[in-house]
C-alpha positions as CSV (number, residue, x, y, z in Angstrom):
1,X,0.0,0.0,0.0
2,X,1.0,3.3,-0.8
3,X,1.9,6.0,2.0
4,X,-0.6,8.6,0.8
5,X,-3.3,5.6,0.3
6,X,-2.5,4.4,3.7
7,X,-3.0,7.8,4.7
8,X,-6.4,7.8,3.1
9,X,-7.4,4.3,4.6
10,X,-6.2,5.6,8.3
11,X,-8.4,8.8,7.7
12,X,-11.3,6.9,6.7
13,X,-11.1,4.7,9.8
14,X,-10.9,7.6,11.8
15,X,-13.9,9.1,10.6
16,X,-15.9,6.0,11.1
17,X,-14.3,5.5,14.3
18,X,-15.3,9.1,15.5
19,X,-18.5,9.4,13.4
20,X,-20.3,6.2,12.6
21,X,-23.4,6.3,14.8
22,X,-26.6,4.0,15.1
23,X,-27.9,3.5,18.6
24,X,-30.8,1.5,17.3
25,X,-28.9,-0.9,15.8
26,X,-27.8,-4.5,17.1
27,X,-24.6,-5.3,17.4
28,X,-24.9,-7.7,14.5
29,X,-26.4,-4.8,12.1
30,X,-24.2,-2.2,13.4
31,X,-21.2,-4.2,13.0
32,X,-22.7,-4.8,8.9
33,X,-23.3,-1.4,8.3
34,X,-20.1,0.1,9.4
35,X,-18.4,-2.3,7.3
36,X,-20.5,-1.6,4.3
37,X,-20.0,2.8,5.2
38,X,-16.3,2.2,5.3
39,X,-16.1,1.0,2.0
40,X,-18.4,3.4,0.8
41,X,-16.5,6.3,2.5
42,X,-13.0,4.9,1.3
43,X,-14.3,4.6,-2.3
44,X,-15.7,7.9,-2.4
45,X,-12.7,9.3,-0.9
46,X,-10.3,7.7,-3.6
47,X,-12.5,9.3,-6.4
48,X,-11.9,12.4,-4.9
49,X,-9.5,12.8,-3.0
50,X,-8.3,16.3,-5.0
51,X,-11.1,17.5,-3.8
52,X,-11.4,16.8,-0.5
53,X,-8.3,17.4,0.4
54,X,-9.6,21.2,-0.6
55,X,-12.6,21.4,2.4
56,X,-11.7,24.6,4.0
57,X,-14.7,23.8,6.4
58,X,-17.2,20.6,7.7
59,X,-20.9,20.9,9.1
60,X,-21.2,24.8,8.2
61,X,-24.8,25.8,9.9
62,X,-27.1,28.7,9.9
63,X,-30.2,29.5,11.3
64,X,-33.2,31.7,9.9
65,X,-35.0,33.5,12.0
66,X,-38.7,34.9,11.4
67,X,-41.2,36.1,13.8
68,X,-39.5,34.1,16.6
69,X,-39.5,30.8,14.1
70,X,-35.9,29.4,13.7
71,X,-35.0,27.5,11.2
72,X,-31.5,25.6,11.3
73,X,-29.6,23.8,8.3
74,X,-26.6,23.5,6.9
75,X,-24.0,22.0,4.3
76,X,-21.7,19.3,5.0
77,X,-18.5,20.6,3.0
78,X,-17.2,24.5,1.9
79,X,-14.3,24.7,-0.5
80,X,-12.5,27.7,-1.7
81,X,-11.2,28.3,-4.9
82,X,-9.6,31.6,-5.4
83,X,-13.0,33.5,-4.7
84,X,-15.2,30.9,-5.6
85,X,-16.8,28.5,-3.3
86,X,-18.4,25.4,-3.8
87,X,-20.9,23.9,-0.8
88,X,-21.7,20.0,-0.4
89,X,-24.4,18.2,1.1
90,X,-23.4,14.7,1.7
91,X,-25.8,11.4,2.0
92,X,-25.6,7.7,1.9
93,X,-28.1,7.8,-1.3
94,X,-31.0,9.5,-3.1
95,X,-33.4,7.2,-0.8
96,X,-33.7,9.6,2.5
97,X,-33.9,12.8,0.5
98,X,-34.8,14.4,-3.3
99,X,-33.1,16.6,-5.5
100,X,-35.4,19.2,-4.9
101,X,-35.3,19.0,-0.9
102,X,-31.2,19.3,-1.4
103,X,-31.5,22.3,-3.7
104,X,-33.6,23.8,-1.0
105,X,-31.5,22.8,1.6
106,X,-28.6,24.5,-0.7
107,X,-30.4,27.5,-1.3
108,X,-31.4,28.5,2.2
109,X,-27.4,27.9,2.9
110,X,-26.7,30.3,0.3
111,X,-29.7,32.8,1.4
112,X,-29.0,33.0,5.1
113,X,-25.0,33.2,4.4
114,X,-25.9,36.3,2.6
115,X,-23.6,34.2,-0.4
116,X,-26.7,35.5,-2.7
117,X,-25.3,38.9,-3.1
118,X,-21.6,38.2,-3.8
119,X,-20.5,38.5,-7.7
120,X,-20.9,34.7,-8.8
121,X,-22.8,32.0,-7.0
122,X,-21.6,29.4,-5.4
123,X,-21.1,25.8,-6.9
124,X,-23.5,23.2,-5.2
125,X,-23.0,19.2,-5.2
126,X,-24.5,16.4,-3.8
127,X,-22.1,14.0,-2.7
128,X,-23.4,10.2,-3.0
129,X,-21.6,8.3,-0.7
130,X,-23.4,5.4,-1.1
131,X,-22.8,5.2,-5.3
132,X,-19.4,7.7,-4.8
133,X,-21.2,10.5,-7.0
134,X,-20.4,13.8,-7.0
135,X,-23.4,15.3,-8.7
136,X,-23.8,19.1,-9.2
137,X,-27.3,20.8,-7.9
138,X,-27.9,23.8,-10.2
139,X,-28.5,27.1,-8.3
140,X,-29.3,30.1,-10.0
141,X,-30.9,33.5,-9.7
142,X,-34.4,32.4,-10.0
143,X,-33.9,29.0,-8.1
144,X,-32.7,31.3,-5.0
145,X,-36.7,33.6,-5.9
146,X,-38.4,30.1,-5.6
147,X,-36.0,28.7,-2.3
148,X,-37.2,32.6,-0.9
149,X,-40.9,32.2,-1.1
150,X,-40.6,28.7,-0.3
151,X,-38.6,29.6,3.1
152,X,-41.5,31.7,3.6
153,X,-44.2,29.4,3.5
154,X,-41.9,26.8,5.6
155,X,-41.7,29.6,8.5
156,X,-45.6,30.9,8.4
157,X,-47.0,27.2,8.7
158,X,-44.2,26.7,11.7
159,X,-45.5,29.8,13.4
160,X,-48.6,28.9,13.1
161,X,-48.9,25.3,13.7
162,X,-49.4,23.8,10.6
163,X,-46.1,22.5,9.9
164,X,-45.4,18.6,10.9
165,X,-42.8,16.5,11.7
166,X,-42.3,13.8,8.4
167,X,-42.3,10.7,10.6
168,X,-43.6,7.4,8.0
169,X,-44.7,7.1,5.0
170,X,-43.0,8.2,2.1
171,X,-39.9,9.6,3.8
172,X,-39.5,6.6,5.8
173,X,-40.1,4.2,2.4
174,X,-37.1,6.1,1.1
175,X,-34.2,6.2,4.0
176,X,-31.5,3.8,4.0
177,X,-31.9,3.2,8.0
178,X,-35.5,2.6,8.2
179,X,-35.4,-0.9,9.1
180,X,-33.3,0.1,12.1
181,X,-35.4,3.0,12.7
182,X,-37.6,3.7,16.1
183,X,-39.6,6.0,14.2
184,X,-40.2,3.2,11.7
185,X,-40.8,0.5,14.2
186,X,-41.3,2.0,17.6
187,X,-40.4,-1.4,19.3
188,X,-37.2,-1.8,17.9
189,X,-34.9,-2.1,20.3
């Protein structure tokens, strides 16, 4: 093994070490899974290593705040290139979450980090651990109009009540961990 690709497999092990985290899962499952996310992780990580290595910053949040509603999100990557950055949102698959809930997710990033007025926007990806995809989300000026009334709506039916918790049914038919999930199956144990 190489010394930079024994770096990689160390780092990688370190991050499932530190990170890997099912509490609902059996030992037997857990053990499966964490296998399964360590390849994933070390495949995705060969594909791009160049740009990882380039993260400037990990779990960047902000919070949105109207009428005493907050509203917290976040990417999972920032990189830097000269003046333009590039934001990444990072899942196991497609299955938990759409294209259109991560270009949301994306644009109210962009929107609360005030990234909406600088001179270009920035680039957006969805990084698919699961398949080790890097897959660009378009963002533009009129996507970041739609993600601003959207973000409106969001907040009214928060403040006043109407806004519920996705627990089952078609968000639970599409996550990766739903057979492990309490949600799911309250009696898992």
């Amino acid at each position: 093994m190489r010394e930079g690709e024994e770096k990689l497999v160390n780092a990688v092990e370190r991050a499932i070490e530190e990170k890997f985290f099912l509490p609902f899962a059996d030992q037997h499952t857990f053990t499966v899974l964490r296998k399964e996310a360590f390849s994933s992780l070390r495949e995705f990580a060969q594909k791009y290593l160049e740009e990882l290595l380039k993260i400037e910053n990990t779990t960047t949040q902000v919070e949105v705040s109207f009428d005493g509603v907050v509203l917290r999100g976040g990417v999972d990557a920032v990189i830097r290139e000269g003046e333009r950055l590039t934001l990444w949102i990072c899942r196991v698959s497609w299955g938990a979450i759409t294209p259109e809930e991560v270009a949301f997710q994306l644009g109210v990033f962009i929107k609360a980090s005030g990234l909406d007025s600088t001179s270009s926007l920035p680039r957006a990806f969805f990084a698919n651990l699961g398949d080790s995809l890097l897959e660009e989300i378009v963002i533009d000026e009129r996507g970041l109009q739609d993600v601003g009334e959207k973000l409106k709506e969001v907040l009214l039916k928060i403040k006043s009540g109407q806004f519920d918790k996705v627990l089952g049914g078609e968000s639970c038919k599409r996550c990766d961990y739903s057979e492990i999930c309490r949600f799911c199956y309250p009696n898992f144990s």
